[in-house]
DRENDO-1510 file (C-alpha; in Angstrom, 1 decimal, always signed):
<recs>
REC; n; res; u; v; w
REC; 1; UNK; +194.9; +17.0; +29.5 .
REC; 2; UNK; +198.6; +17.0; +27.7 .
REC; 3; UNK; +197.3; +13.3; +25.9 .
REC; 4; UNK; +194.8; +15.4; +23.8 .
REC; 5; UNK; +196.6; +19.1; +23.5 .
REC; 6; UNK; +197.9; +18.2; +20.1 .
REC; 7; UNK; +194.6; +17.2; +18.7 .
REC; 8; UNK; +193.3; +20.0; +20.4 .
REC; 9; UNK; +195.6; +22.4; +18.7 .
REC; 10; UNK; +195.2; +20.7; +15.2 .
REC; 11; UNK; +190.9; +21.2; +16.0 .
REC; 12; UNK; +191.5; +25.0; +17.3 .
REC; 13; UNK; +193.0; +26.1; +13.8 .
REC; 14; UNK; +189.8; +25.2; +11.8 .
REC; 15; UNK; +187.8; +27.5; +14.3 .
REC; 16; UNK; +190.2; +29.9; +16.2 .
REC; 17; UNK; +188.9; +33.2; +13.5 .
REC; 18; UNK; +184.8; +32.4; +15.4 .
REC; 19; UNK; +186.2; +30.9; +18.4 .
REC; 20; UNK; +188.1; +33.6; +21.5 .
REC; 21; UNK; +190.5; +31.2; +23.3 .
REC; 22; UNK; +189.5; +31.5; +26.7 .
REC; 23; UNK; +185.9; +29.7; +25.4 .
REC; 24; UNK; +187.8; +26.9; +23.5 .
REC; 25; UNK; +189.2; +25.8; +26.6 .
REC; 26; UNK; +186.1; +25.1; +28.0 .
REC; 27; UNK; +185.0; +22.8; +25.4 .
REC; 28; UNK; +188.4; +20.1; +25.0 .
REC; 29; UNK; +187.2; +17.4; +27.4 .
REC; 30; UNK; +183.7; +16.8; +25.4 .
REC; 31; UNK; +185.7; +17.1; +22.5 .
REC; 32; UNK; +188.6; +14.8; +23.5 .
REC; 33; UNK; +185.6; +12.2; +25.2 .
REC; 34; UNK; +183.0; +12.6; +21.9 .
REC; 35; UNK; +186.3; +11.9; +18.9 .
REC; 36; UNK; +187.2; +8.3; +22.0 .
REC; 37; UNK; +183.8; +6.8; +21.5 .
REC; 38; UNK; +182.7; +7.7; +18.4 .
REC; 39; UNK; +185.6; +5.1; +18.1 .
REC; 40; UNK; +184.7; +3.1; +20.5 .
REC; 41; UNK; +181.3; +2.7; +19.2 .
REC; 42; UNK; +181.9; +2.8; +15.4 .
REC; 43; UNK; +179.5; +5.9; +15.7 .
REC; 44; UNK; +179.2; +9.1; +13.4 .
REC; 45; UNK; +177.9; +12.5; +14.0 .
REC; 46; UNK; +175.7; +13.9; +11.1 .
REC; 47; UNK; +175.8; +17.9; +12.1 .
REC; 48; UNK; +173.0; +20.1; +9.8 .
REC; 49; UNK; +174.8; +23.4; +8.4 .
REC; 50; UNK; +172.9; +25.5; +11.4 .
REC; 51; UNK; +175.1; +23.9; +13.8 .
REC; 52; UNK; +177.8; +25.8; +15.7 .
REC; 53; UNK; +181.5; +25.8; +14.8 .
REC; 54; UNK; +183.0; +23.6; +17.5 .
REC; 55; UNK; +180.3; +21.3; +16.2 .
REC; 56; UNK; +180.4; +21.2; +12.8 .
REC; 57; UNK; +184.2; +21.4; +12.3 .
REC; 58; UNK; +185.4; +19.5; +15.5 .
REC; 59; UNK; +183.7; +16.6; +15.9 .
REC; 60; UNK; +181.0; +16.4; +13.0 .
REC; 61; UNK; +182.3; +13.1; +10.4 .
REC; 62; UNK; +179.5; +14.6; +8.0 .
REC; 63; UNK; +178.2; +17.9; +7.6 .
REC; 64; UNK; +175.0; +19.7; +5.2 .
REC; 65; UNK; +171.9; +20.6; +4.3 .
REC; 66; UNK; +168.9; +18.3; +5.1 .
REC; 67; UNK; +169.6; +16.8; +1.4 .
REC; 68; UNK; +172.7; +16.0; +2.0 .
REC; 69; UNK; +172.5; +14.3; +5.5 .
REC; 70; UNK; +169.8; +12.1; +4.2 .
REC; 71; UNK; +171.6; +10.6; +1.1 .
REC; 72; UNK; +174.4; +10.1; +3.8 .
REC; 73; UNK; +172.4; +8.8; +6.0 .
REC; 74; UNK; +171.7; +5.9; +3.7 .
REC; 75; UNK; +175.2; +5.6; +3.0 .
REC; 76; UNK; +177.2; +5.4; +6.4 .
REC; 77; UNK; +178.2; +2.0; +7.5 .
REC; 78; UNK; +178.3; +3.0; +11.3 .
REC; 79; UNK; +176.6; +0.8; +13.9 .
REC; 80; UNK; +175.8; +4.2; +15.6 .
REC; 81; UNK; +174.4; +7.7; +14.1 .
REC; 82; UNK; +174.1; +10.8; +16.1 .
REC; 83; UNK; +172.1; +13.4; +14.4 .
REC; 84; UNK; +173.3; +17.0; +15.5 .
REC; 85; UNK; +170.1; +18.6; +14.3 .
REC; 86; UNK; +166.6; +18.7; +15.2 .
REC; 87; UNK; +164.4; +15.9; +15.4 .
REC; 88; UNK; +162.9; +15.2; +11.9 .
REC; 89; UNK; +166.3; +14.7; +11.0 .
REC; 90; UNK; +167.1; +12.0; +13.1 .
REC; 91; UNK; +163.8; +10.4; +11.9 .
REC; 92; UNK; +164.7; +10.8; +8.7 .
REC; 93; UNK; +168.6; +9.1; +9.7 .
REC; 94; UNK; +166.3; +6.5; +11.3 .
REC; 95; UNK; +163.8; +5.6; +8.6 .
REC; 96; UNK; +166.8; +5.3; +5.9 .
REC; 97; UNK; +169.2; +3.1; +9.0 .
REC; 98; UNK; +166.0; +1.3; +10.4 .
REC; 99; UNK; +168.5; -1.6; +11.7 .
REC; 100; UNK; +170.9; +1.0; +13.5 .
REC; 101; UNK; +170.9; +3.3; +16.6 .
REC; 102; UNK; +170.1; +6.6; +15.7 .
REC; 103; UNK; +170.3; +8.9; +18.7 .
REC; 104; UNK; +169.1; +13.0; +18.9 .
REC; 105; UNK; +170.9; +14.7; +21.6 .
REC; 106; UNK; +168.0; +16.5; +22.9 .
REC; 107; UNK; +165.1; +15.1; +22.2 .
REC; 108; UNK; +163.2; +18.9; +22.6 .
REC; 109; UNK; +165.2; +20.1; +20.0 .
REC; 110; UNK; +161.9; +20.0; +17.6 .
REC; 111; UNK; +160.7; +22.5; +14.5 .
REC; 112; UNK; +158.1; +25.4; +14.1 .
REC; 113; UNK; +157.3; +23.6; +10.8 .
REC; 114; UNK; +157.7; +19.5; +11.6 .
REC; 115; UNK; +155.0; +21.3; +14.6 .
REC; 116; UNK; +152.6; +23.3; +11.9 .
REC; 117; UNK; +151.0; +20.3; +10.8 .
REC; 118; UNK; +149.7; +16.6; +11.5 .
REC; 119; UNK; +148.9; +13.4; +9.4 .
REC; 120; UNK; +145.5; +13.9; +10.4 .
REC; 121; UNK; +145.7; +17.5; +8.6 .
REC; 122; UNK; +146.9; +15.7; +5.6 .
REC; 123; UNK; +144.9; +12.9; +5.5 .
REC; 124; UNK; +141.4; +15.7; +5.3 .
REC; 125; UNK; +143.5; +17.4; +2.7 .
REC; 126; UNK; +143.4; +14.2; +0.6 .
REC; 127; UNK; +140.0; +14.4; +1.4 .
REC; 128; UNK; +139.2; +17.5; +0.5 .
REC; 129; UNK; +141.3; +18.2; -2.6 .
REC; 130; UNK; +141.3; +14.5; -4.4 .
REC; 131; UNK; +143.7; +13.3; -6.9 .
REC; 132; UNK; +146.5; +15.5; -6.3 .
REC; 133; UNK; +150.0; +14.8; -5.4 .
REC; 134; UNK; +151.0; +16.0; -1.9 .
REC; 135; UNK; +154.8; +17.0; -1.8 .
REC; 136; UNK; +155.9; +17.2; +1.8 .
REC; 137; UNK; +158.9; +19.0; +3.1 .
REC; 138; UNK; +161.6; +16.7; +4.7 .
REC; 139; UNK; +161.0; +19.4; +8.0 .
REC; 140; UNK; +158.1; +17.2; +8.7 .
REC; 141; UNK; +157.2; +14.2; +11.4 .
REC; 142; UNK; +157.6; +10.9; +9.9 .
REC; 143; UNK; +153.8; +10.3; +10.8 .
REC; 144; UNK; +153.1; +13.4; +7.8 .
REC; 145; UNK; +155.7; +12.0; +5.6 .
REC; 146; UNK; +153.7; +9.0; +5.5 .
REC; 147; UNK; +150.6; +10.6; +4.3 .
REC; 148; UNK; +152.5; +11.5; +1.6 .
REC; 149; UNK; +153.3; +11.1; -2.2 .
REC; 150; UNK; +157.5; +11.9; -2.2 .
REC; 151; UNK; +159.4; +14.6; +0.1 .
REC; 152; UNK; +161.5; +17.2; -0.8 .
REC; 153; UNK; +164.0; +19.7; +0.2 .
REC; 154; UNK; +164.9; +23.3; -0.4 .
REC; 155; UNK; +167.6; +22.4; -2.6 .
REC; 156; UNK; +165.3; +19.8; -4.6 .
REC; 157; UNK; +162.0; +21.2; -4.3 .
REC; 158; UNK; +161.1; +22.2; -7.6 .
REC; 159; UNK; +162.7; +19.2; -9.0 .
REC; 160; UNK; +160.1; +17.1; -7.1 .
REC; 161; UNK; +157.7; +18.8; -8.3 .
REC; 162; UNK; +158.2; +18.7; -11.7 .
REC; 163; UNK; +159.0; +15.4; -11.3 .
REC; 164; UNK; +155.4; +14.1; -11.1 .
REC; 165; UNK; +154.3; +15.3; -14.5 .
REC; 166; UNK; +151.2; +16.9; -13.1 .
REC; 167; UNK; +149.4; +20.3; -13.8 .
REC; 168; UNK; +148.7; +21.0; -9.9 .
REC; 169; UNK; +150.4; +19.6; -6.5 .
REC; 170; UNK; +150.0; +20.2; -3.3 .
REC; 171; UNK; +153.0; +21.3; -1.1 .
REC; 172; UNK; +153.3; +21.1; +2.3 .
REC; 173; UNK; +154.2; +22.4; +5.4 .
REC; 174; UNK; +156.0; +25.9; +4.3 .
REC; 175; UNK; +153.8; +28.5; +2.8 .
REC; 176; UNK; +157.0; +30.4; +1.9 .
REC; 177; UNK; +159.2; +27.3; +0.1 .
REC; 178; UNK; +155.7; +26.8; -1.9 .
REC; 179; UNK; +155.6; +30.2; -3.1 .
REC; 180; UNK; +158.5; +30.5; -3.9 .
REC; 181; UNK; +158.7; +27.3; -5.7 .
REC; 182; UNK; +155.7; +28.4; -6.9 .
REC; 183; UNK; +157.1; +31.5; -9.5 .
REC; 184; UNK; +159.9; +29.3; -10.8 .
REC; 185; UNK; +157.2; +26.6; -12.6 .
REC; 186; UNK; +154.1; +26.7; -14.6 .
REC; 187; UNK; +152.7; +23.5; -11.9 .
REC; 188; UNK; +150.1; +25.1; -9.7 .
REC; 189; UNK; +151.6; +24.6; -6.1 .
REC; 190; UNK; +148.4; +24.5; -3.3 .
REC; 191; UNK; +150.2; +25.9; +0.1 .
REC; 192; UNK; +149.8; +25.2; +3.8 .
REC; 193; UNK; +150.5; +28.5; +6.3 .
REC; 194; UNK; +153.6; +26.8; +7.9 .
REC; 195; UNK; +156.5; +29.3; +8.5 .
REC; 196; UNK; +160.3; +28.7; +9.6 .
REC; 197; UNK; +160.3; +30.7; +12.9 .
REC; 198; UNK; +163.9; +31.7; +11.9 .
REC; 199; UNK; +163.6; +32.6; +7.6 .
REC; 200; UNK; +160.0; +34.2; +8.5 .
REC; 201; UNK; +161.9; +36.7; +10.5 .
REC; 202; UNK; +163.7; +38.4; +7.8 .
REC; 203; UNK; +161.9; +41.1; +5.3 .
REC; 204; UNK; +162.7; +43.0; +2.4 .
REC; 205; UNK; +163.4; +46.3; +3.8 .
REC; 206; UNK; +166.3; +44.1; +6.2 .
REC; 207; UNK; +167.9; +44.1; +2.4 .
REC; 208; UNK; +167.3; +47.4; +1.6 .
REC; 209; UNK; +169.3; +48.7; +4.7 .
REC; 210; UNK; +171.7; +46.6; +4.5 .
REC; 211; UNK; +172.2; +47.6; +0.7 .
REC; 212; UNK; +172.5; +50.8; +1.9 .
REC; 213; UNK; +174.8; +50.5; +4.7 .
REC; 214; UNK; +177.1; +48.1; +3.2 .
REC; 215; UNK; +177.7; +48.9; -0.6 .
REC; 216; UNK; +177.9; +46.3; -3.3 .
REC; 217; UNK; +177.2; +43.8; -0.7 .
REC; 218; UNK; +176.0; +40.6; -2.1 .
REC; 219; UNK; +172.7; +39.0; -0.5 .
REC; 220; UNK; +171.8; +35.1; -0.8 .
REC; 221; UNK; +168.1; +34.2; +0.9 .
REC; 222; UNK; +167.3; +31.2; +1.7 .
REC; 223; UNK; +163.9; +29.9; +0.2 .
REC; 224; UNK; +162.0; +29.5; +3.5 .
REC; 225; UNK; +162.0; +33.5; +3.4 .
REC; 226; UNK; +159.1; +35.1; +2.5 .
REC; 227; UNK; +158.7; +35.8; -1.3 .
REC; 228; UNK; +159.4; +39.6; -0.9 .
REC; 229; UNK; +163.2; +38.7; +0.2 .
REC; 230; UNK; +163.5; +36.3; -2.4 .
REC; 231; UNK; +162.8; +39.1; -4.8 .
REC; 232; UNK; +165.3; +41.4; -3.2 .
REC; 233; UNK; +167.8; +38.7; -3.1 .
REC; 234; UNK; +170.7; +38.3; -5.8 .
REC; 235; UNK; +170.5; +34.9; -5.0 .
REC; 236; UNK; +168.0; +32.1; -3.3 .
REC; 237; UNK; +168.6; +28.3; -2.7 .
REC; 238; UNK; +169.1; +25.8; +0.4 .
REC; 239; UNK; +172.4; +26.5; +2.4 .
REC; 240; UNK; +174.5; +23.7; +0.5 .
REC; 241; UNK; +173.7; +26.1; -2.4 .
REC; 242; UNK; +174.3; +29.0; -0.5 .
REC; 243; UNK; +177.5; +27.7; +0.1 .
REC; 244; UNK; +178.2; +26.4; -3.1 .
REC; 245; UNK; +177.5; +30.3; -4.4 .
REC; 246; UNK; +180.0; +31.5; -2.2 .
REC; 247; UNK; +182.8; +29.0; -3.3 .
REC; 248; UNK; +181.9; +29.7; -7.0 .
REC; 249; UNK; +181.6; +33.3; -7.1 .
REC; 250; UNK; +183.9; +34.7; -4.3 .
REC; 251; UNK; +181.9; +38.4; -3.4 .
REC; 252; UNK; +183.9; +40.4; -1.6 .
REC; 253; UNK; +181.2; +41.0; +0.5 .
REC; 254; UNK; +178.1; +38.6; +1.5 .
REC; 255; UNK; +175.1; +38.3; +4.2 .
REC; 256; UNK; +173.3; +34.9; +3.7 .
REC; 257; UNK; +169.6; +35.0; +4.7 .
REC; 258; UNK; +169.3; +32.4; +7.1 .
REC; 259; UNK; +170.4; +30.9; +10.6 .
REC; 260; UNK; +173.0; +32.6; +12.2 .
REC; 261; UNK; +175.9; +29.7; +12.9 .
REC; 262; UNK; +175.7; +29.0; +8.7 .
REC; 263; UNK; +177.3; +32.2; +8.7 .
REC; 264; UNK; +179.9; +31.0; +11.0 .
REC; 265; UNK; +180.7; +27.6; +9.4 .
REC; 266; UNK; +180.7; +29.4; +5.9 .
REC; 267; UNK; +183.3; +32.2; +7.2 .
REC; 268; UNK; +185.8; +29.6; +7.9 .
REC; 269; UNK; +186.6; +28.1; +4.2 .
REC; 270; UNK; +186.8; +31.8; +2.8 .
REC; 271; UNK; +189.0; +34.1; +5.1 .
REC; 272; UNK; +189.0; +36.6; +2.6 .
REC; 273; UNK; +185.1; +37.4; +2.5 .
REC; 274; UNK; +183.5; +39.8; +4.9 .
REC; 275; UNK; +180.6; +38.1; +6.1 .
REC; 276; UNK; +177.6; +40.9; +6.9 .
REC; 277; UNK; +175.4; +38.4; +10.0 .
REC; 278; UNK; +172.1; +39.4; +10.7 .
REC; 279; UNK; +171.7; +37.0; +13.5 .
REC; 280; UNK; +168.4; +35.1; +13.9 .
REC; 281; UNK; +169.1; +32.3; +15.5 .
REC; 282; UNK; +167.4; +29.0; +15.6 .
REC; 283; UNK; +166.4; +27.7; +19.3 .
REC; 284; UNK; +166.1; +24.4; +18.4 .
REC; 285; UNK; +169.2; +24.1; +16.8 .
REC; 286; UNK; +170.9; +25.4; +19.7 .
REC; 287; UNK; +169.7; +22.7; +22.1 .
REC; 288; UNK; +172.6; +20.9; +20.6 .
REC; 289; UNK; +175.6; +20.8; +22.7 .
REC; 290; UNK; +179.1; +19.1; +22.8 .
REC; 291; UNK; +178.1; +18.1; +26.4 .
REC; 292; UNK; +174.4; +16.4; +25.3 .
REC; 293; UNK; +176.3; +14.3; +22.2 .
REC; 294; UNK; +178.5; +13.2; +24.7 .
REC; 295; UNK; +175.8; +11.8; +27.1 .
REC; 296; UNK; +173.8; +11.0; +24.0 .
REC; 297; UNK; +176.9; +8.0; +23.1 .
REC; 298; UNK; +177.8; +7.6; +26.7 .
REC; 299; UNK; +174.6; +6.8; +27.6 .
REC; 300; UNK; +172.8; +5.5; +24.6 .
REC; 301; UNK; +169.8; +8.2; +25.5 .
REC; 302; UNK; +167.4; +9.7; +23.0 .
REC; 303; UNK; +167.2; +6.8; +20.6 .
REC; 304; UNK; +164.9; +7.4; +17.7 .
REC; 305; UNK; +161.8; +5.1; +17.1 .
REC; 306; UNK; +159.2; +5.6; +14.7 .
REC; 307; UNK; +156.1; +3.0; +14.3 .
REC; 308; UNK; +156.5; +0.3; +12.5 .
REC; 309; UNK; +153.5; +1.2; +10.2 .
REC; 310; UNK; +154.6; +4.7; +9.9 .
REC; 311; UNK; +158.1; +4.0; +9.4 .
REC; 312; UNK; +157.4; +1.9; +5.7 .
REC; 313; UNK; +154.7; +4.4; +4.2 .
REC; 314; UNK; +157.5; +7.4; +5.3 .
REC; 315; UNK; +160.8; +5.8; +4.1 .
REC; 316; UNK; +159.1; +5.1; +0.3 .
REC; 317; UNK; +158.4; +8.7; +0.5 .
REC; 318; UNK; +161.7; +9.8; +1.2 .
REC; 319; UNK; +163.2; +6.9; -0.6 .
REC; 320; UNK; +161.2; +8.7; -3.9 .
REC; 321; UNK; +163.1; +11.7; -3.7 .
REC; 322; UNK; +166.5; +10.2; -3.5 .
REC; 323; UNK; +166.0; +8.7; -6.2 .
REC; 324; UNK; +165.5; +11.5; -8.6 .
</recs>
């Protein structure tokens, strides 16, 4: 234990203000174990913004919104990728690293959206509604993503869409993203009835009494809320703008709209913000563990495959938004 108490220490001061003591101890020899063979096995852990603190600011090498992990994704020279996220993530890792081991710690650790809809629901879409570009969430399988025209994110959506210099897309899986898209461009945006379990959660009159019982407070939704939140919002955007709002504008006082550990991870860079958390938190996201990336590198488990066939038509679809 003394051979890894001073990188312990150093680790503790990023997280002590979320972290009580006695439940730090508890997590230095996955820790001490995860930061020896990432060396060993010239690996890197990708950790999404939902990810908790000893996570994200411990043993994470590179850390965002799904955006953000993809364009690193493509970037990393590691042998080994561990995506501390949920599972279209690590497909997406995969598609963009198809010659390296990409491992997901759990491999339940899934989506209510990725899970709203299949390639067979797009592929009678296409049917049904002709001649129209289908813009697919990056929260999708790669078997959807490869029924489509280019992906997109919360952070890029609207570009996307404008992108195809078109008067009507279709954009799928979240009804709510779509929408809200939707009222920022004069495209006509068709909508599937997929919901984020966690952003579907929140409502309007959640702002309202939080307005009221926390003055001058200053609210930022992400755009998987529904529409009515977005409205009451001062601000909307995908958690790397979320974040990037908070860095910029400095309110005294802020509640961001979205899963609980962003919150958490946020809180850290600004000690002087009061952070308002209404806590919905994301089960999926918390089926990562320090304990499950261990045994992910220790044992090689969970690798990522995707189809051979499926894998091509998906990476050009991702590889299309990148490269806007």
């Amino acid at each position: 234990m003394s051979a890894i108490l001073p990188s312990a220490a150093s680790l503790y001061d990023r997280v002590r203000r979320v972290i009580p003591t006695i439940e730090w101890s508890t997590f230095l020899d996955d820790i001490d174990a995860i930061l020896a063979l990432k060396r060993e096995r010239n690996a890197v852990i990708l950790a999404h913004n939902y990810q908790t603190p000893e996570i994200f600011n411990c043993v994470a090498d590179i850390v965002g919104d799904s955006l953000a992990l993809a364009r690193k994704a493509a970037e990393t020279e590691a042998d080994v990728i561990v995506l501390a996220g949920v599972h279209f993530m690590a497909e997406t890792a995969k598609l963009l690293n198809p010659e390296k081991t990409v491992l997901i710690p759990d491999l339940n650790a899934g989506c209510s959206l990725a899970e709203s809809i299949t390639a067979e629901d797009v592929r009678l879409m296409r049917q049904r509604i002709p001649n129209v570009p289908i813009v697919t969430y990056v929260n999708t399988s790669a078997a959807v993503k490869a029924e489509s025209d280019i992906c997109c994110t919360s952070g890029n959506a609207r570009a996307v869409v404008e992108s195809l210099g078109v008067p009507r897309v279709i954009m799928l899986p979240d009804e709510y993203l779509a929408k809200n898209v939707a009222a920022e461009t004069n495209v006509e945006i068709l909508a599937w009835k997929g919901h984020c379990e966690v952003h579907e959660r929140f409502a309007a009159s959640d702002i309202r009494e939080l307005r009221q019982a926390h003055p001058g407070i200053v609210v930022l939704a992400h755009p998987e809320c529904p529409p009515e939140v977005v409205a009451e919002a001062d601000f909307s955007g995908s958690t790397a703008a979320m974040s990037d709002y908070v860095e910029r504008q400095k309110p005294p006082r802020v509640v961001l709209m979205t899963e609980c550990s962003m919150s958490d991870n946020v809180a850290l860079q600004h000690p002087g913000i009061e952070f308002i958390r209404p806590c919905n938190l994301c089960p999926h996201m918390k089926r990562i563990t320090l304990a499950n990336i261990r045994a992910a590198l220790e044992q090689n488990r969970h690798i990522v495959t995707i189809e051979p066939a499926i894998a091509g038509r998906a990476r050009l679809a991702v590889e299309r938004m990148l490269a806007l």
